[in-house]
C-alpha positions in Angstrom: 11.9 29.1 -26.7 10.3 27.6 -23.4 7.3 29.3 -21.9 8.8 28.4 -18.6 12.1 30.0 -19.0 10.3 32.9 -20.1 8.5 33.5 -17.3 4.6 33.0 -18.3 1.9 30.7 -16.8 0.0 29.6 -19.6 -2.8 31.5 -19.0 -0.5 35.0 -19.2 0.9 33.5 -22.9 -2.5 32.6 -24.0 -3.7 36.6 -23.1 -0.8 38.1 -24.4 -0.8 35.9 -27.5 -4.8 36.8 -28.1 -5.8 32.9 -27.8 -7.2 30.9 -25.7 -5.9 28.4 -23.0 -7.2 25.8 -24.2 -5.8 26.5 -27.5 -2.2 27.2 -25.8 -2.2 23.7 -24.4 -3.3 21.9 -26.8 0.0 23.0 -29.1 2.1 22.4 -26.1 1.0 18.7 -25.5 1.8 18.5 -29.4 -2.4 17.1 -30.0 -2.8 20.7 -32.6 -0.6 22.1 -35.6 -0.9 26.0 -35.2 -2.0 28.2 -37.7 0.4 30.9 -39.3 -1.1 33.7 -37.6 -1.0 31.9 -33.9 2.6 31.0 -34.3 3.3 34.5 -35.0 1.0 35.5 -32.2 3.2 33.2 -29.7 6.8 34.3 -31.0 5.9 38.1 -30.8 4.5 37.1 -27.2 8.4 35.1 -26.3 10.2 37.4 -28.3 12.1 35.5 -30.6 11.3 34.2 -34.1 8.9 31.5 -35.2 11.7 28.9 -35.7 13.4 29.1 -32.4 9.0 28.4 -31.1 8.9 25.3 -32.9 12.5 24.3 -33.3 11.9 20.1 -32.5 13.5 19.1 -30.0 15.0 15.7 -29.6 13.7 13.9 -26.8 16.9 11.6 -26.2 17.1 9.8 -23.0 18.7 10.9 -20.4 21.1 8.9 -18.1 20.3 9.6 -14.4 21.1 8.3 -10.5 18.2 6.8 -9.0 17.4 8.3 -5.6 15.3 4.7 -5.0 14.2 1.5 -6.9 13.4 2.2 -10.1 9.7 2.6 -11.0 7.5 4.0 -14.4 7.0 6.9 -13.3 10.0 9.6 -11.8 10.3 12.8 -11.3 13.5 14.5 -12.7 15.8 17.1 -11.4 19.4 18.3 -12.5 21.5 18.3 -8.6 25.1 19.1 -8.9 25.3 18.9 -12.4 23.6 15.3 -12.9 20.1 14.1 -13.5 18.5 12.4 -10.0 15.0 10.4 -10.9 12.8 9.7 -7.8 10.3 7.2 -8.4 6.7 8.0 -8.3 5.5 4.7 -7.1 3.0 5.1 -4.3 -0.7 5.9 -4.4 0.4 9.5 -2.8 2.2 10.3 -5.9 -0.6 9.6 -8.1 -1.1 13.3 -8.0 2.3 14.4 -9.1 3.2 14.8 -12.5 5.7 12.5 -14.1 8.3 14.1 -15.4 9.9 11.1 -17.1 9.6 7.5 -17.9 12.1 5.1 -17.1 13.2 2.7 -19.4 15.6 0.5 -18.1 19.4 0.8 -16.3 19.9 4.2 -15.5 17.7 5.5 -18.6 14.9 7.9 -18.6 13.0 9.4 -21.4 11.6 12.5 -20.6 8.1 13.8 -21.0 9.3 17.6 -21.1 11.9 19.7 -22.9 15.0 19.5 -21.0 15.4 23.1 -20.7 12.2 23.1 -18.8 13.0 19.8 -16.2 16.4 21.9 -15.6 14.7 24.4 -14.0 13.1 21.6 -11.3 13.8 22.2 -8.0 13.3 18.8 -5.9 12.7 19.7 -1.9 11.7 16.5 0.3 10.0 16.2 3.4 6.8 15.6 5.0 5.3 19.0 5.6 1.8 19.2 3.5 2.7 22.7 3.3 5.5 22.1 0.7 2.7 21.1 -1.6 0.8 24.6 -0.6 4.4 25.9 -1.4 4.7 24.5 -5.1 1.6 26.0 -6.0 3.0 29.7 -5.1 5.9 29.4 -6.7 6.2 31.8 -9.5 8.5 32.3 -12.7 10.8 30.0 -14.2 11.5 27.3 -11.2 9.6 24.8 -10.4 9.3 23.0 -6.7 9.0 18.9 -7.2 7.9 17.7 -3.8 8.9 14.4 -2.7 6.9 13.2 0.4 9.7 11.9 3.0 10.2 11.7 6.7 12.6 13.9 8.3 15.7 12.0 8.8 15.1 10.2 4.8 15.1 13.8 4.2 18.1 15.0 4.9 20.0 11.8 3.7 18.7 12.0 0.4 20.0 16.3 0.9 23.7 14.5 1.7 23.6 11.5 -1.3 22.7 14.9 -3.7 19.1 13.4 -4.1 17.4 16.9 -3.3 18.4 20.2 -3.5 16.3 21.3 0.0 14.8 19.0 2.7 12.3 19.3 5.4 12.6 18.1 8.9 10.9 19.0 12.3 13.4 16.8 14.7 13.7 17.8 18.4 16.9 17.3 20.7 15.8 16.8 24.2 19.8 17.5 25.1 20.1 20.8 23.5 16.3 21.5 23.3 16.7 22.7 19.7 14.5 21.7 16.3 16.9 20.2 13.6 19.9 21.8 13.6 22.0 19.4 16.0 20.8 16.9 13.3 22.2 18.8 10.8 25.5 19.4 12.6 26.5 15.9 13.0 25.1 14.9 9.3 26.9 17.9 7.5 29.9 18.0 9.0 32.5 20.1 6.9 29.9 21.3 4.9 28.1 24.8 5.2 24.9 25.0 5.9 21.0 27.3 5.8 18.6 26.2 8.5 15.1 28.2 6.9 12.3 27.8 9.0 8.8 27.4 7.1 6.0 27.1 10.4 5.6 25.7 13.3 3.0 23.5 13.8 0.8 21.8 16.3 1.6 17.6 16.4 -0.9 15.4 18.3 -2.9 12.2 18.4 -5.6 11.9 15.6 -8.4 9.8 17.2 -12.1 8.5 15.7 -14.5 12.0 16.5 -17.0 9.6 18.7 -13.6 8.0 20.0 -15.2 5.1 21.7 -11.7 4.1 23.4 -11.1 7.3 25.1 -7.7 8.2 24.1 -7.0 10.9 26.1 -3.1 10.8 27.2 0.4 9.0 25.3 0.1 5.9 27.3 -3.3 4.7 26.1 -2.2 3.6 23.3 -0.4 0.3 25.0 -3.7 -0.4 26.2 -4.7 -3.6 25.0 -6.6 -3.7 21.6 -5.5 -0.2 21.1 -4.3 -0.2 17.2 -2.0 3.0 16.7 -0.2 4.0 13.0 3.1 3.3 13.4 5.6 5.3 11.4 8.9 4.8 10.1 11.8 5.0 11.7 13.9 8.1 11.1 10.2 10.2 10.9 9.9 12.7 13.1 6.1 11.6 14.3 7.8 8.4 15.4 10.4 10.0 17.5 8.2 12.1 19.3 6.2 9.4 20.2 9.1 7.2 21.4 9.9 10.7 23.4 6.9 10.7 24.5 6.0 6.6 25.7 9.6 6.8 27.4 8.6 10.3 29.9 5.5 7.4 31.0 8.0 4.5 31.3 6.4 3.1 28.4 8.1 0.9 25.6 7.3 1.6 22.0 7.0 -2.3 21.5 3.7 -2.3 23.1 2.1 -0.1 20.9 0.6 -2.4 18.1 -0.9 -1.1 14.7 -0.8 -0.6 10.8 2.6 1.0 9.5 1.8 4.4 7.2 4.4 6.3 5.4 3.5 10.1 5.7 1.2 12.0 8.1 -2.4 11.8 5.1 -1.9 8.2 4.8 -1.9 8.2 8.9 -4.7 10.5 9.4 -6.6 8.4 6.7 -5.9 5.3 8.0 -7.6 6.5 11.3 -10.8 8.1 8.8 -11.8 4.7 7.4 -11.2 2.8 10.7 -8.4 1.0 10.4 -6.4 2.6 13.3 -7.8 3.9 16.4 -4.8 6.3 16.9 -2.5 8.5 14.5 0.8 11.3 15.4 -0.2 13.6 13.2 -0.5 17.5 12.6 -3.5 19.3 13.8 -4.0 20.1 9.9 -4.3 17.0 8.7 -6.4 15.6 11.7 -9.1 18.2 10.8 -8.8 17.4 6.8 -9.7 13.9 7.7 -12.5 14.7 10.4 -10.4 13.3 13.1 -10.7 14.5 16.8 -7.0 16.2 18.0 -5.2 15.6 21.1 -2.2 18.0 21.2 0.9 16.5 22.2 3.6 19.1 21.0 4.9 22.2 18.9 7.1 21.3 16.7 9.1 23.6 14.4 9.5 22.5 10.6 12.8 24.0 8.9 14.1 23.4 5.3 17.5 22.7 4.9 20.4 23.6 2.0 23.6 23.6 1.6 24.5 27.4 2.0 25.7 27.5 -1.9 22.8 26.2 -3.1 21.1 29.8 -1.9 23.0 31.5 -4.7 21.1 29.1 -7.1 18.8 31.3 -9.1 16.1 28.6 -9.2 16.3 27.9 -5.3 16.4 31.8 -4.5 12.9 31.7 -6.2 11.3 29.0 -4.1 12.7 31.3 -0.7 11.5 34.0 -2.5 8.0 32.3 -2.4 8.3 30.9 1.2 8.4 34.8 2.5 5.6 36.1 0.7 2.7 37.4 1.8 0.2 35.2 -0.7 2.1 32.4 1.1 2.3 32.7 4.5 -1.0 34.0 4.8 -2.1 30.7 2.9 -0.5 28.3 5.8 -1.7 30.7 8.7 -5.1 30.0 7.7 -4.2 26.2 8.2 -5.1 24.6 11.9 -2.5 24.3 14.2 0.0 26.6 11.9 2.0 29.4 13.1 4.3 31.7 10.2 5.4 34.6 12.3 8.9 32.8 11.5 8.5 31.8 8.0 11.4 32.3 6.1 13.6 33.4 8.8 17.2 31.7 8.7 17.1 29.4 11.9 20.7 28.7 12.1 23.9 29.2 9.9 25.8 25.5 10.4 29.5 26.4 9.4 31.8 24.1 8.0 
């Protein structure tokens, strides 16, 4: 019987079980035998009988699609009936837990029961929020966060790599967040639009900002050094949108590349950028002076089926509660009043 299908933190089993967290993880990371009267404590705590507790379970690999090159370290998640395995292979995922190994080919062993990993459910995007996110989610599902930009995003949604993903992507034709993106990437499918906040996007600049970067087009100034992000990021297209409005190229903007909005901001922090698109969030985590550039509106996206998945319902479940959005609104530059309002139906 797994805790997590059951429905109990480990703290909650510990209490109801009359032993001690410490005790409880220990036995679950396999590093303590327990005594008679604990594994009787447990199984009256799950309800079922001592052998079904401490049944072993064969850890056999598991054959999964990789959703990039292969690294040590992935993160596991059962997507229309296969196993996907993102690798873990930057310094920003040193925080994530692994939830398997990879071996070689297509082979992973994992470092939970299965029964537990199946319960994953993997959202990308670049949102810090979706982290603030994982930790609210409550019961048998578990959020994986992979840190992606937008448009990365919502390809990995269409290959089947995630079951939700993130983007805040304006259209200066129709004036809309996202969902012309999503109408000319889904095409034929159904789709949910969810918004999660919007949020304030601006330059991140040095607090005693010797350079004086006050407006867009200072950063082609000469000696200027501004983060450039990847193409397909949302950061990067404003910025484009931006430079363009001021008859300004993006190819004179010169600087250090960075994948998500931390590693931006930080870059910036330590002094290896003078300038950084970022969210006023982050640009006040890192110490960083904030010149506001836009409002952008951050949506997660699904296929519409995918709603009726019991594990997904419980991570929307967790984007419109209160513990939740008051947690974001109490982050610079965040605004919930929409949180967890469908955006747009995209119909096949």
């Amino acid at each position: 019987m797994s805790r997590r299908r059951a429905g109990f933190t480990q703290a909650r089993l510990a209490r109801k079980a009359g032993i001690s967290r410490q005790a409880l993880h220990a036995v679950e990371s396999g590093r303590s035998v327990p005594s008679t009267s604990v594994a009787l404590g447990l199984a009256g705590a799950l309800a079922c009988g001592v052998e079904d507790l401490f049944s072993v379970e064969r850890r056999r690999a598991l054959q999964a699609e990789l959703a990039g090159p292969p690294s040590r370290r992935v993160a596991l998640a059962r997507i229309a009936g296969r196993w996907v395995a993102h690798p873990l292979a930057d310094a920003g995922s040193l925080h994530v837990a692994a939830d398997g190994l990879w071996r070689s080919g297509l082979r992973i062993e994992p470092l939970d029961p299965v029964a537990d990993l199946e319960e994953n459910v993997l959202v990308s995007g670049c949102d810090p929020a979706l982290g603030v996110l994982a930790a609210h989610v409550r019961g048998i599902s578990r959020l994986v966060w992979i840190d992606a930009p937008s448009e990365k995003a919502l390809s990995q949604l269409a290959r089947g790599h995630a079951h939700l993903a993130g983007a805040h992507l304006f259209d200066e034709a129709s004036g809309e967040h996202n969902i012309p993106f999503v109408r000319a990437l889904f095409r034929g499918r159904s789709m949910l639009v969810v918004t999660l906040a919007s949020w304030d996007v601006g330059l991140a600049v040095p607090r005693r900002d010797p350079l004086r970067i006050r407006r867009i087009e200072d950063l082609a100034r000469r000696g200027v050094r501004t983060v450039v992000r990847p193409r397909g990021s949302g950061a990067r297209r404003l910025l484009e949108r931006l430079l363009a409005r001021e008859g300004v190229s993006l190819e004179r903007v010169r600087g250090p590349s960075a994948r998500g909005h931390v590693e931006a901001a930080h870059a910036v922090a330590v002094g290896g950028a003078d300038a950084a698109v970022v969210p006023r969030a982050v640009a006040v985590a890192e110490g960083l002076r904030f010149v506001p550039l836009a409002r952008e509106r951050f949506d997660l996206v699904l296929f519409e089926e995918e709603a009726r998945d019991e594990r997904v319902e419980r991570i929307l479940d967790a984007l419109t509660g209160l513990a939740f959005r008051r947690d974001v609104a109490s982050l610079p530059g965040y605004d919930v009043r929409d949180c967890g309002r469908v955006a747009a139906r995209v119909l096949a």
